[in-house]
C-alpha positions as CSV (number, residue, x, y, z in Angstrom):
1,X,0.1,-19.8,-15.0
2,X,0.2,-16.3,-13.7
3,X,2.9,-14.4,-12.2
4,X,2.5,-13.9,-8.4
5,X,2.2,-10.2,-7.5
6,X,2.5,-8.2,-4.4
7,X,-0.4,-5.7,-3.7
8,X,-0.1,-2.4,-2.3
9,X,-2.7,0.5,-1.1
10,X,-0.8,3.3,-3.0
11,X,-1.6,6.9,-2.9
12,X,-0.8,9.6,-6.1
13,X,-0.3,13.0,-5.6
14,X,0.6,15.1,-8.8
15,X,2.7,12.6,-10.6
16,X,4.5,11.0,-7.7
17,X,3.0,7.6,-5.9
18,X,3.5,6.2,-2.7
19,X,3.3,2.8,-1.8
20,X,1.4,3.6,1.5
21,X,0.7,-0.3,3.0
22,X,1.6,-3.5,1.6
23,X,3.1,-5.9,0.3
24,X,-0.3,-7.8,0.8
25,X,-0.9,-11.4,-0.9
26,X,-4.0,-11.1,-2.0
27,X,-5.8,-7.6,-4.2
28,X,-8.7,-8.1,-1.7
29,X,-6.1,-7.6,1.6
30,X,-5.0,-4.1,0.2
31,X,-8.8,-3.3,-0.7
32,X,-9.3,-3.8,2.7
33,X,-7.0,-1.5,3.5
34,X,-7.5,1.7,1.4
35,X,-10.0,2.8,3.8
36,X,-7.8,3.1,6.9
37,X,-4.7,4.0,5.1
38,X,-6.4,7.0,3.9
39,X,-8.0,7.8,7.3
40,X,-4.2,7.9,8.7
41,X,-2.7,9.4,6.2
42,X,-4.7,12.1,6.3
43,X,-4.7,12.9,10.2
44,X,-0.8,12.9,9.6
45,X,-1.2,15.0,6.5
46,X,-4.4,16.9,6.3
47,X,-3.4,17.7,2.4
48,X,-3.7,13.8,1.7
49,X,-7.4,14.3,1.4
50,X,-7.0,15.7,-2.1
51,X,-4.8,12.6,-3.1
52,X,-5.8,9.8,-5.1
53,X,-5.5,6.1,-2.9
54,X,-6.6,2.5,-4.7
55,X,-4.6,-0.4,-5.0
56,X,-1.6,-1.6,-6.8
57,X,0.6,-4.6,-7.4
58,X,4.3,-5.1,-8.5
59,X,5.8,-8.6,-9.5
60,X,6.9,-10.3,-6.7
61,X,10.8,-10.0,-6.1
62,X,13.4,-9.5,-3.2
63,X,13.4,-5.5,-4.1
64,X,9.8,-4.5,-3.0
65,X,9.9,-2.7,-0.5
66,X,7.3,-2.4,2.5
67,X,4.8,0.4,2.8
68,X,5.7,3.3,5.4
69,X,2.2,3.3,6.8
70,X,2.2,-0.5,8.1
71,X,3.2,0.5,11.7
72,X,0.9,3.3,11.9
73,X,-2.1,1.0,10.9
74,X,-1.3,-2.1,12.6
75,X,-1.3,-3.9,9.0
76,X,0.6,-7.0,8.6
77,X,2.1,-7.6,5.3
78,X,2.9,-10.6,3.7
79,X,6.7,-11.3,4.8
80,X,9.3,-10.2,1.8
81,X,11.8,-12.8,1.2
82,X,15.6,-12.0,1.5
């Protein structure tokens, strides 16, 4: 059985990373997302459009933390448990 994941739209710029939306449940959810997270992020930060966005995932656990863009997207993330 595989370990359940949480996906993220993330976005690399030099060596850092930011997880930009997310946690989603599925890889196809934060696919879905790339597109308009990278739209956003860019009219808030016209330098994001030389950064890198895809997808991500992390094991599932009570530390993930939610992506700062969720708000600004209208993305609803799977619901972290406490």
């Amino acid at each position: 059985m595989s370990e359940q994941k949480d996906y993220y739209v993330s976005m690399i710029r030099g060596k850092k990373y930011a997880l930009m939306a997310g946690p989603f449940a599925t890889h196809n959810e934060a696919l879905y997302w790339v597109g308009p997270v990278k739209k956003e992020a860019s009219r808030l930060d016209p330098f994001c459009d030389f950064d890198l966005f895809g997808t991500c995932s992390k094991p599932v656990n009570h530390d993930n933390k939610m992506g700062w863009l969720n708000v600004y997207i209208g993305a609803k993330p799977r619901e972290l448990s406490k």
